[in-house]
Every structure is written in structure tokens, then in C-alpha cells.
GUVO-150691 format. One line per 4 residues: for each residue x, y, z of N, C-alpha, C, CB. Coordinates in pm, whole numbers, plus 50000, padded with zeros to 5 digits. Atoms other than C-alpha are relative to their C-alpha. Glycine has a CB too. Layout:
% residues N
X,Y,Z,X,Y,Z,X,Y,Z,X,Y,Z  ...
***
This chain:
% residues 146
50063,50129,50018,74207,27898,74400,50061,49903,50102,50018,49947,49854  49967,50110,49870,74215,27627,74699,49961,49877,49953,49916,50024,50149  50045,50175,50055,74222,27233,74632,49925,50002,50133,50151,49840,49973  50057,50081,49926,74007,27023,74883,50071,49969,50081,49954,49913,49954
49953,50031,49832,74065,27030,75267,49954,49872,50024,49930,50102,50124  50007,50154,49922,74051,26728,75454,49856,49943,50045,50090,50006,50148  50113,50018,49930,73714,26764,75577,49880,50001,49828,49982,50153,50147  50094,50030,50147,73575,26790,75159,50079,49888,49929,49987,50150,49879
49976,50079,50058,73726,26471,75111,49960,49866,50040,50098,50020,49981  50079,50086,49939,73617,26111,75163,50093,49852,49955,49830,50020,49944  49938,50113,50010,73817,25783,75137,49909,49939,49862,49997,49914,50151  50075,50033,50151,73735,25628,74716,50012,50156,49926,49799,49940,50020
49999,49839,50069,73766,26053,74606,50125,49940,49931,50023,50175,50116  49886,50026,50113,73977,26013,74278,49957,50081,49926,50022,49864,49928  49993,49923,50091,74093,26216,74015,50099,49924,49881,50044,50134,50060  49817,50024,50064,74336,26165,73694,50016,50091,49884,50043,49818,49926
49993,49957,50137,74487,26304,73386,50090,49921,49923,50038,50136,49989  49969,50069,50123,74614,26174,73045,50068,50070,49918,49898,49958,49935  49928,49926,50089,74852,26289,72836,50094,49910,49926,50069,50108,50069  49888,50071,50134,75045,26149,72472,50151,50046,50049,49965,50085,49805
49855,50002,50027,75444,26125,72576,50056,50043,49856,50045,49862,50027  49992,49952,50124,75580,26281,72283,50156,50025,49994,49904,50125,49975  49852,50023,49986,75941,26276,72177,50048,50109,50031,50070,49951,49891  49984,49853,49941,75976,26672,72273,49974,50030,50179,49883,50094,49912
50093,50032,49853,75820,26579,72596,50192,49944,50098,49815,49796,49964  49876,50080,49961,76173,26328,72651,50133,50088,50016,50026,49889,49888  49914,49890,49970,76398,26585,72526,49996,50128,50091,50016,50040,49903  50020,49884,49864,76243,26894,72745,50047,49928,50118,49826,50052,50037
49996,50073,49853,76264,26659,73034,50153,49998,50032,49930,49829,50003  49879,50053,49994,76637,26534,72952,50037,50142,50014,50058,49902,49885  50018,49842,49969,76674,26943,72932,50041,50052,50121,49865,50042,49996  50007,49985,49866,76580,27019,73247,50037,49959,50094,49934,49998,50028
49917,50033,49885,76732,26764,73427,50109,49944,49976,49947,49926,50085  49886,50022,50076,77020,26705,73237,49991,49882,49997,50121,50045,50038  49995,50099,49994,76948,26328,73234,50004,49986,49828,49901,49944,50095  50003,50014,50142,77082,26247,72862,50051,49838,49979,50104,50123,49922
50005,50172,49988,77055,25849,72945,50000,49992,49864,49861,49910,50081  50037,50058,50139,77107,25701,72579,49859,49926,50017,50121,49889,49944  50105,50049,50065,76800,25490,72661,49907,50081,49979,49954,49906,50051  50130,49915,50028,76582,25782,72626,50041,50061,49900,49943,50097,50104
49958,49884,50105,76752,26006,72391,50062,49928,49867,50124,50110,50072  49886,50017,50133,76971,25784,72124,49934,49845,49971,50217,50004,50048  50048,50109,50065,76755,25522,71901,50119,49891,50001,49951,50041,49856  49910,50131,50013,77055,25322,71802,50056,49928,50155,50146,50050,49903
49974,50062,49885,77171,25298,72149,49902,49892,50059,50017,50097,50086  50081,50049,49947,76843,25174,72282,49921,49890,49937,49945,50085,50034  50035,50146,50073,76763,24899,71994,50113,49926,50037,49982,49997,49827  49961,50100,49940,77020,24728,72197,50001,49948,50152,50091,50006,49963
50013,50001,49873,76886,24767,72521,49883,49850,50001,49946,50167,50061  50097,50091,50023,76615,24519,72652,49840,50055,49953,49998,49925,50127  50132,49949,50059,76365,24732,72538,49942,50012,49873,49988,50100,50028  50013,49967,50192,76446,24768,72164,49991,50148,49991,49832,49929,49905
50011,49937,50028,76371,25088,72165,50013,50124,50104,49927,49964,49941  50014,49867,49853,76364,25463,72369,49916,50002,50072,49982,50140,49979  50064,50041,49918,76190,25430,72663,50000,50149,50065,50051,49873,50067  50018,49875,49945,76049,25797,72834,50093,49976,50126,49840,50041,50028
49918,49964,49893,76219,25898,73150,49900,49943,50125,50039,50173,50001  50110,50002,49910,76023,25728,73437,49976,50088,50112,49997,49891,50046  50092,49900,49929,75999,26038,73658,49962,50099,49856,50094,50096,50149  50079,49929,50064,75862,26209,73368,49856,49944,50005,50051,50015,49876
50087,50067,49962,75621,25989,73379,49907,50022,50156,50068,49891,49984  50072,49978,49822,75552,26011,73766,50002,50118,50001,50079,49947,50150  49969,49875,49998,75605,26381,73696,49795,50018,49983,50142,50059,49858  50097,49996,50020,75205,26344,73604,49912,49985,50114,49990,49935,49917
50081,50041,49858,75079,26189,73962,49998,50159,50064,50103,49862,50122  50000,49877,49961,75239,26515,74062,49880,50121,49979,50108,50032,49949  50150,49920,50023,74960,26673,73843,49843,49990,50065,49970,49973,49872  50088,50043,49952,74703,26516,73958,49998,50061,50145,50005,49870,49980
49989,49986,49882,74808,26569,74322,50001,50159,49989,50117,49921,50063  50003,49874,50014,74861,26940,74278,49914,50130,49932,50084,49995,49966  50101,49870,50068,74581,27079,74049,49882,49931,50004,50031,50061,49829  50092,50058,50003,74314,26831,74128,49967,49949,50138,50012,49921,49908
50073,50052,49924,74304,26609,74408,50116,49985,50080,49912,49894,49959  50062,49894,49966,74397,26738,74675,50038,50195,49946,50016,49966,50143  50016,49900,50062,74460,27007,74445,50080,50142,50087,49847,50001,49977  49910,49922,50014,74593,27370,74471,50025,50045,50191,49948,50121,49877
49987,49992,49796,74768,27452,74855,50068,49918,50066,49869,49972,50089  49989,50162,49889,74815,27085,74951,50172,50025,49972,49904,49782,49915  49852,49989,49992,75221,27030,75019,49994,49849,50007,50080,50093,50131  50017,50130,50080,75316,26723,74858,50112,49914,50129,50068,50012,49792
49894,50023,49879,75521,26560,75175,50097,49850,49963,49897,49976,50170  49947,50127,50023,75621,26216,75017,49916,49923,49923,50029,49936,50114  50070,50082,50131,75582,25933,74736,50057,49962,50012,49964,50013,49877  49886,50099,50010,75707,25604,74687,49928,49963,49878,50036,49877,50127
50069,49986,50123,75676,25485,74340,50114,49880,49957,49989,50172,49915  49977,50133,50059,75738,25102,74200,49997,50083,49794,49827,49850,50068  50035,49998,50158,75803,25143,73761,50044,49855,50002,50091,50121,49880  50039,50100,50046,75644,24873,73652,49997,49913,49875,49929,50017,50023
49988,50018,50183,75688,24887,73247,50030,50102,49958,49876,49964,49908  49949,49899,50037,75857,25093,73031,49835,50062,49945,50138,49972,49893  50079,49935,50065,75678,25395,72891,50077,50065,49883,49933,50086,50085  49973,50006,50155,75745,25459,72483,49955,50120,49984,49931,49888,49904
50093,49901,50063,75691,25743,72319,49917,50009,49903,50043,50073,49974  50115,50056,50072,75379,25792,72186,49894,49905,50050,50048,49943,49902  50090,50065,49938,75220,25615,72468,49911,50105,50058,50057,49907,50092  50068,49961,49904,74942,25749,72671,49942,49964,50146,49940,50018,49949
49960,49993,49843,74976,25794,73029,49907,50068,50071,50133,50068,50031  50051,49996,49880,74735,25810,73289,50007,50004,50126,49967,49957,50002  49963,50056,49889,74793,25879,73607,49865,50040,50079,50147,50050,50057  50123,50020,49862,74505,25831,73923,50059,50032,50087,49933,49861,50047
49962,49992,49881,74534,25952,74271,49858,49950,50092,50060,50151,50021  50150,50031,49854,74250,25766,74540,50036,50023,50057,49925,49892,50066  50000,49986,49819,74214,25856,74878,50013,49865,50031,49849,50066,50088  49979,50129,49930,74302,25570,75090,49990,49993,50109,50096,49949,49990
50013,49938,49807,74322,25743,75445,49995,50091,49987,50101,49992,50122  49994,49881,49908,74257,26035,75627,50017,50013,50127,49913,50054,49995  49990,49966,49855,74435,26120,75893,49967,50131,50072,50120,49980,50031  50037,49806,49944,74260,26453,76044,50045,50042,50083,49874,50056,50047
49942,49933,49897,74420,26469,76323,50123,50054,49959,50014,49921,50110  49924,49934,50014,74705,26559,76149,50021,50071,49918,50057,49964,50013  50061,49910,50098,74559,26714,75836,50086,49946,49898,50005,50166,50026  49942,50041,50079,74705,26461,75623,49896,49851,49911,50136,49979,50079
50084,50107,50067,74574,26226,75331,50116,49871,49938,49900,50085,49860  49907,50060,50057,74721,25935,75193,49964,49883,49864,50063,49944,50118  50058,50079,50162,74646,25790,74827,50070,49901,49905,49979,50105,49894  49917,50075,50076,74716,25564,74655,49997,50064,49789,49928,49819,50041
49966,50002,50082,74891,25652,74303,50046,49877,49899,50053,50067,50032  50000,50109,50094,74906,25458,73984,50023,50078,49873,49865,49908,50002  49952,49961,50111,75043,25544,73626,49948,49863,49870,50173,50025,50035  50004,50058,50078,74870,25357,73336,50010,49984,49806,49934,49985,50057
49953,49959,50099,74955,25321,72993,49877,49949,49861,50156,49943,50004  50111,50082,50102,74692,25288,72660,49955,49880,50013,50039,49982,49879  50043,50156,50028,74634,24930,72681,49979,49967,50166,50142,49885,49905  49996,50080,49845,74588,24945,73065,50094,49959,50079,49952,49894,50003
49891,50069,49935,74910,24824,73162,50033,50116,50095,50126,49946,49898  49959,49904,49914,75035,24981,73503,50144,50047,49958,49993,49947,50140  49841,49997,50045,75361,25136,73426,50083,50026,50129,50035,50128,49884  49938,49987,49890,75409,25299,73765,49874,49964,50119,50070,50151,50002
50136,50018,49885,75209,25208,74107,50125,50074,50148,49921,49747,50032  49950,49919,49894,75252,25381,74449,49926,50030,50129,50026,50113,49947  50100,49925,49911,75137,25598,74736,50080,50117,50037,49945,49916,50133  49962,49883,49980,75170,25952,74811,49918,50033,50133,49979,50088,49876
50014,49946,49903,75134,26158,75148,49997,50111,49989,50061,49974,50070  50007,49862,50015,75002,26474,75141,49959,50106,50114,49919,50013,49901  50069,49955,49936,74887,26780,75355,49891,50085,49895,50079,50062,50100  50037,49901,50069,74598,26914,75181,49980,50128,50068,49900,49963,49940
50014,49850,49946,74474,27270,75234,49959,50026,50097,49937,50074,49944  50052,49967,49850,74344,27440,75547,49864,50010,49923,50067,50155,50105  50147,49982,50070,73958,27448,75547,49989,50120,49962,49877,49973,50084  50020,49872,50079,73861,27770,75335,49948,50104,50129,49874,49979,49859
50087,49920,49887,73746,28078,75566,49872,50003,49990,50026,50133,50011  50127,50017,50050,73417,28065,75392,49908,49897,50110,50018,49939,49846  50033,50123,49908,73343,27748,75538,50013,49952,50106,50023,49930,49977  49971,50007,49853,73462,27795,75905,49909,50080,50003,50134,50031,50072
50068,49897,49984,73263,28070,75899,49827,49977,50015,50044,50081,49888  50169,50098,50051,72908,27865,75782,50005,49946,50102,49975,49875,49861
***
């Protein structure tokens, strides 16, 4: 399976996905990257933070753009070359998280796209905003071939 070459894409091409943060979600994450920050992991700690409460991990969070960028748009192939990424509001667990990737440029001459990323949360609020640099895939043989 091949994501979308440079030449099946068009500046406004967007994709996203959505997914409930879930307090198993915080701990796998803290897990994996050993990040055992009290504000994510320890209630009492974090009802004295400014948040009041546990706040997800914000690359778990941006861990989702990744999805987007990798199984959608430009999807499977593309080599993810760089992201810069503003968090904008905490994300809670038990929120739902959106993240978008638009096209913004295409540079063909060098077989690179560049999109803008965004992370939003139930109520709309941005949590993370951005832009990512990608190479997507080579054009398919199929389609050199046509």
C-alpha cells in the first residue's frame, strides 16, 4: 500500500483523525517513554498545578498528526523529515483530539510537501498548531507507465 505522490496531490488536500485520550492512553505513553511527569500521572500532584488536574502528555497528543501524516495524507512511504509544533492548551483525559494535516506547498522539484498541522480538542479549541515537511512517495509504477 502507497500514500499519495506529489503529483496526486493539490494544495487545500486534507485529511484527519479523532480519537478519546483515555487514562491508559497516558499511562502506555508514560510507559514507553518513561516520562512519569506527576502532571500526567499523579491526581493529587496535578490539583496543584495550574491546571487542576492531569493533563495528557503533549507529544502524545502530536503523536496523532503523526497519524494522519503516515496512514493518510501523504500516507504510507512518505518520510516524515520535520515538524514544528506550538501546544496551545492542555489536553485532559477524556478529551477528544483531532488532528488535520492541509497541504500548503508543493515543492516538486524536490518531491517535498509542506502542511500545515493542527490538533483540536471537543469544543474546537486548538490544543496544538504547526507545520510538517514531508517527502511523500515516489509516483507508483502503474502510473509512470500510463
Amino acid at each position: 500500500m502507497n500514500g499519495k505522490s506529489i503529483d496526486e496531490m493539490a494544495v487545500g488536500d486534507w485529511a484527519e483523525v479523532a480519537k478519546t485520550i483515555s487514562e491508559s492512553d497516558v499511562y502506555t505513553f508514560a510507559g514507553v517513554t518513561g516520562d512519569f511527569n506527576p502532571a500526567h500521572v499523579n491526581e493529587h500532584y496535578a490539583s496543584g498545578t495550574f491546571f487542576k488536574r492531569r493533563i495528557a502528555h503533549g507529544m502524545l497528543s502530536a503523536g496523532l498528526i503523526s497519524n494522519v501524516l503516515g496512514t493518510h495524507l501523504p500516507g504510507p512511504g512518505a518520510v516524515y523529515i520535520s515538524q514544528e509544533l506550538t501546544f496551545t492548551a492542555p489536553v485532559y483525559i477524556g478529551d477528544t483530539i483531532t488532528a488535520r494535516a492541509e497541504v500548503k506547498e508543493l515543492l516538486t522539484d524536490k518531491n517535498r510537501v509542506i502542511l500545515k498541522t493542527v490538533c483540536t480538542n471537543q469544543d474546537g479549541a486548538v490544543v496544538i498548531d504547526g507545520t510538517a515537511l514531508m517527502s511523500p512517495t515516489k509516483k507508483k509504477a502503474a502510473a509512470q507507465a500510463s
